[in-house]
ROMARPA-708705 format. One line per field, with one value per residue (C-alpha): x, y, z. Coordinates in steps of 0.1 Angstrom, whole numbers, plus 5000, padded with zeros to 4 digits. Example, Ala and Ser with C-alpha at 12.3 -4.5 7.8 and 13.67 -1.06 7.14 Angstrom:
<nodes>
px	c(5123	5137)
py	c(4955	4989)
pz	c(5078	5071)
</nodes>
This chain:
<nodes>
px	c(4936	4939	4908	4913	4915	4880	4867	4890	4873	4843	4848	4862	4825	4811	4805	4797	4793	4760	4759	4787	4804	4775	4752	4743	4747	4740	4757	4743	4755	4745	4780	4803	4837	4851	4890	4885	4869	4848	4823	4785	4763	4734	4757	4753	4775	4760	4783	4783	4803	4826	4839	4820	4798	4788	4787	4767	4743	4716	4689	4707	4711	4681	4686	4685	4657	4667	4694	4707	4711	4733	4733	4755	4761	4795	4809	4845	4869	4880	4906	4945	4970	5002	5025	5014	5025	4988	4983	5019	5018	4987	4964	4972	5011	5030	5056	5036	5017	5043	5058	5068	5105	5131	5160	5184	5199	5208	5202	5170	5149	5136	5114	5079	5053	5030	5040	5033	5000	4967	4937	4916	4938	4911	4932	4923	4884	4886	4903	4879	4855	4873	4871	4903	4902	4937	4970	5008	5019	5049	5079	5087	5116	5145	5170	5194	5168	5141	5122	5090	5056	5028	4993	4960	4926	4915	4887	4894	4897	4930	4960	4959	4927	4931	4966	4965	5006	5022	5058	5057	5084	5117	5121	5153	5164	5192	5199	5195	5165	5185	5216	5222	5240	5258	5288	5271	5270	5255	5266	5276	5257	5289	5286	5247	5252	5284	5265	5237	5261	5278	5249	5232	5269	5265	5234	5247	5275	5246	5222	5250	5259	5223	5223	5253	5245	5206	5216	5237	5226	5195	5198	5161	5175	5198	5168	5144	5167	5174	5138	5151	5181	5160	5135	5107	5102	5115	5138	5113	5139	5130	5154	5146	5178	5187	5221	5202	5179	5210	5225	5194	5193	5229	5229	5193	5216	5245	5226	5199	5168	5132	5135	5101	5117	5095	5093	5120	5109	5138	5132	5118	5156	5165	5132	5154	5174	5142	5122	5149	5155	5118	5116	5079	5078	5057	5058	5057	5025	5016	5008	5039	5065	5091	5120	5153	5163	5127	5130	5129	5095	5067	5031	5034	5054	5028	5020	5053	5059	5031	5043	5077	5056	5071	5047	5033	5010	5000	5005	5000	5037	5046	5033	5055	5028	4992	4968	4998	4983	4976	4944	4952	4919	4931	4965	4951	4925	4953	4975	4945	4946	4983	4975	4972	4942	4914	4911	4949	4944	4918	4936	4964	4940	4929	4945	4978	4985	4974	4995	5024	5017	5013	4978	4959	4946	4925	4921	4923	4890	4852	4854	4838	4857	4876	4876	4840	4864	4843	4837	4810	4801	4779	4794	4831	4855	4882	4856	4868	4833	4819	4815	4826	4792	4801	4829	4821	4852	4856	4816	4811	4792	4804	4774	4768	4756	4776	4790)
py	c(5193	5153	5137	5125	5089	5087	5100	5075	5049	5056	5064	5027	5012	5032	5008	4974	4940	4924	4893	4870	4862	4834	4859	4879	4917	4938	4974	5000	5035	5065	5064	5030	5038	5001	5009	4989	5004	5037	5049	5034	5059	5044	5009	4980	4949	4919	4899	4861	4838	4868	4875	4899	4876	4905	4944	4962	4991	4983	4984	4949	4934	4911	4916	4877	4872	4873	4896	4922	4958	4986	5024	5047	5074	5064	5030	5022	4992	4996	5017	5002	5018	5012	5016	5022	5006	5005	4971	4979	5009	5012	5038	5040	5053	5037	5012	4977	4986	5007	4970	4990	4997	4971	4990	4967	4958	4977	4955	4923	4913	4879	4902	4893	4917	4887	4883	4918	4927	4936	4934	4948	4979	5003	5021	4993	4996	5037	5033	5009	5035	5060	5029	5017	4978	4968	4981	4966	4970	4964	4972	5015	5035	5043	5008	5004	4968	4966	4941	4924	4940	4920	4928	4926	4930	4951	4930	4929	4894	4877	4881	4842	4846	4882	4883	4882	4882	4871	4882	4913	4932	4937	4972	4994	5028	5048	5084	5101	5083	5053	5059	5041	5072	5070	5055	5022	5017	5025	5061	5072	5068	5049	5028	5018	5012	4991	4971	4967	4951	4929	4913	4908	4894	4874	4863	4852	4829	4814	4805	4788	4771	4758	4745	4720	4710	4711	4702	4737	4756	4776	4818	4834	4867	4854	4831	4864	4879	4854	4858	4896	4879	4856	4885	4870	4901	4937	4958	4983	5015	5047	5070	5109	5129	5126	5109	5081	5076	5072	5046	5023	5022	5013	4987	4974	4971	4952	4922	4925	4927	4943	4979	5000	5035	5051	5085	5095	5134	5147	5120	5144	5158	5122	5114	5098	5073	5063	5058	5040	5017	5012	5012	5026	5052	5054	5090	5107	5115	5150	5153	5146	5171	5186	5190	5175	5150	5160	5194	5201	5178	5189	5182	5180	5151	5126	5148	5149	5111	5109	5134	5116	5081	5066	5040	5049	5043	5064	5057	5067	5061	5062	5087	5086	5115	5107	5092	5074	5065	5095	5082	5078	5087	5124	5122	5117	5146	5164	5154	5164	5199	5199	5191	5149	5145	5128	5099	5091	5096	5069	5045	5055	5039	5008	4994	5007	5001	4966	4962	4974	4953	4920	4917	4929	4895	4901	4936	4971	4972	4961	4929	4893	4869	4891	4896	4913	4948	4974	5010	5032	5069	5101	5120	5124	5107	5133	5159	5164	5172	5135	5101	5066	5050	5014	4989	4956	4932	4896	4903	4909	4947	4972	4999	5026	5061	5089	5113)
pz	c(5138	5144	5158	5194	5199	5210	5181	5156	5178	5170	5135	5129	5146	5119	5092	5103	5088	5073	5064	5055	5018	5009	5003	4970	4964	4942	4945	4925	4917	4895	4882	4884	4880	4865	4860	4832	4809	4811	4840	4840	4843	4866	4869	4890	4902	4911	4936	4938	4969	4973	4941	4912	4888	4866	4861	4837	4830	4864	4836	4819	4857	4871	4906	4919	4948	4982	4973	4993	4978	4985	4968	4962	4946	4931	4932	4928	4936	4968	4979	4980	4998	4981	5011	5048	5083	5096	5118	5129	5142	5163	5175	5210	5196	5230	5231	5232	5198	5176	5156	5127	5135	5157	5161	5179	5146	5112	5089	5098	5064	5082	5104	5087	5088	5091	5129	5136	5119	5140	5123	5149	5157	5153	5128	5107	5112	5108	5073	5059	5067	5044	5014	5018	5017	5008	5020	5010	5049	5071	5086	5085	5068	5095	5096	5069	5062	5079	5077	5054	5043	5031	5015	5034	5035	5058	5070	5106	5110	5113	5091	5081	5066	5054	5039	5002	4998	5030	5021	4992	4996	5021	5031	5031	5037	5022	5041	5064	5084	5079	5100	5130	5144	5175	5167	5149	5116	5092	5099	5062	5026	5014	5046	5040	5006	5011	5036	5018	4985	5009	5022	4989	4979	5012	4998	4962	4984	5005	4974	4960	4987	4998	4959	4966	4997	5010	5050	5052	5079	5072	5078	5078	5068	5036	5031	5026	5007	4985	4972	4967	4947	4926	4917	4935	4958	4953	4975	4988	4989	5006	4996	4990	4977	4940	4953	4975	4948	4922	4950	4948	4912	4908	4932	4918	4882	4899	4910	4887	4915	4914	4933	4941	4953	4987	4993	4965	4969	4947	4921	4900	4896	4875	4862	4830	4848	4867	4838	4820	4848	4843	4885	4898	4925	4956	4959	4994	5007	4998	5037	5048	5061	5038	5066	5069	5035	5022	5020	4990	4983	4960	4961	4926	4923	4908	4883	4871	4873	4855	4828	4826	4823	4855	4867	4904	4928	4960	4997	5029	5045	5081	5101	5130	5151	5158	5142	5129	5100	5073	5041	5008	4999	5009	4995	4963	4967	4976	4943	4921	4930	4927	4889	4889	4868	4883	4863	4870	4906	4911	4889	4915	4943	4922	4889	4890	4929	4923	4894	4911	4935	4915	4926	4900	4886	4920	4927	4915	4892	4891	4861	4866	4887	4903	4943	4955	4967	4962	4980	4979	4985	4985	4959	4940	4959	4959	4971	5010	5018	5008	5025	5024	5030	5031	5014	4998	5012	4994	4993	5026	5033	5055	5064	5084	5084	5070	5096)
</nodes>
């Protein structure tokens, strides 16, 4: 059963901030998982002006007066979401906060996720109360381009100050979902795909062009996609029959660009041409219903990309029903007892999401100098019966009691 609004609302109020990124903390845990190296059994991490200064055995850690310190029973980075739409699509699900999707055009890659994002949707607040303190979000699946994602903290403040890459990725959809159907177009595969070449062809013509003469006139949405073009940013693809899947990596070989494939719940039918294409996968949440061009979905899929050695990462997607927003933290719970080993699911939520998403040099794992992310609970993380008890953010503790 969902939880009711009212009961998301308060959830979100559940952990709260003390303090601000000046002070010191020192988070301690009877087992630190690093994700760079192997767990510390009784560990701590002593946190500095908002980044991690130091972590180590708790018994080789002077805990600096004045200091503030948290426990835990397991400490981890914190959570990131490799692909959601939360702070687009809000909580209250009616017209004037669902930002995700604008459907009077097929194809609109200048629409910046930037503009859109609301870090105080209490969706926001109730998933940084699961540990989740990162997510690469934007504009949904279901236009042929839809628009921009970005990455963000989820610290509830504003997205100027939050946003950790303002412009990531552009988002596209091949199939069914991304049909404009009544007589528009795209309202084929060969059509979406042929109007996806021509405007990346459009594109080539209007880099060139801009090189010669610098007064042209500027187009926002050839201008994003040149950064597509120059391999800047990748085409974020969701695409979920083998044929769609075969599309994306065809084009991504024409014109040479970075693809991430979404979704992609038949991939496991050409594993081989993924892997050689070396493109990573965001597989479908496990959640997610297998009806329609996902039918024939498995909960088993990160398993097997991680058997064929396909680089992935998981996500929460779109959920297009209440709570609109589904947690990664259960996804991967859910891909462990589909047979994702443990270990390869938390790296899922830390190191290898922020390496796919070119933000590991900040994120993903507990190592000196890198951003104070950490998240904190009562037992094994992937156990549905445990709790979130708090998340460090750029240093900054979020408390409260677990429910």
């Amino acid at each position: 059963m969902f939880p009711s609004l009212f009961a998301l609302a308060a959830a979100s109020a559940l952990l709260v901030p003390q303090g601000d990124a000046t002070q010191v903390v020192v988070v301690r845990g009877d087992k630190v998982f690093t994700m760079a190296g192997a767990p510390i059994t009784d560990g701590a991490v002593l946190v500095k002006a908002g980044k991690i200064e130091k972590v180590a055995p708790a018994a080789e850690l002077t805990v600096p007066p004045g200091a503030q310190v948290l426990r835990a029973a397991v400490v981890m980075p914190g959570l990131i979401d490799a692909h959601s739409t939360v702070g687009l699509s809000g909580l209250l699900n009616i017209p004037h906060d669902q930002d995700q999707l604008e459907r009077s055009a097929a194809m609109q890659p200048e629409l910046r996720a930037i503009d859109a994002f609301n870090p105080r949707d209490e969706l926001v607040g109730w998933l940084r109360g699961l540990g989740v303190t990162t997510a690469h979000t934007g504009h949904a699946p279901g236009a042929l381009v839809s628009g921009q994602t970005c990455v963000v903290k989820l610290r509830g403040r504003t997205v100027d100050t939050d946003v950790v890459v303002p412009f990531a990725m552009v988002a596209c959809t091949l199939g069914d979902s991304g049909r404009a159907g009544a007589g528009k177009s795209p309202g084929t595969r060969a059509k979406s795909v042929a109007m996806l070449r021509e405007l990346l062809q459009r594109t080539r013509e209007y880099v060139a062009k801009r090189s010669k003469d610098a007064a042209a006139p500027v187009d926002l949405g050839l201008d994003a996609m040149a950064k597509v073009l120059a391999g800047d940013v990748p085409l974020l693809v969701t695409a979920h029959r083998s044929n769609d899947i075969l599309s994306a990596l065809r084009v991504a070989q024409e014109f040479s660009i970075r693809v991430v494939l979404d979704g992609a719940a038949e991939s496991y039918l050409v594993l081989p041409e993924i892997r050689a294409a070396k493109v990573p996968v965001l597989p479908h949440p496990t959640m997610a219903r297998t009806t329609g061009e996902m039918e024939n979905g498995t909960m088993e899929l990160p398993r097997l990309l991680l058997d064929a050695q396909v680089p992935f990462a998981l996500q929460s997607g779109f959920e297009g029903y209440v709570p609109k927003t589904r947690v990664v933290l259960f996804e991967a719970g859910v891909a462990v007892g589909h047979g994702l080993p443990a270990d390869a699911a938390l790296r899922a939520l830390t190191i290898d999401a922020a390496t796919l998403l070119g933000v590991d040099a900040r994120l993903g794992s507990l190592e000196a100098g890198k951003d104070a992310d950490l998240a904190m609970f009562d037992g094994d993380p992937l156990e549905y019966t445990t709790h979130c008890t708090g998340v460090v953010i750029d240093g900054v503790p979020f408390v409260g009691t677990p429910r």
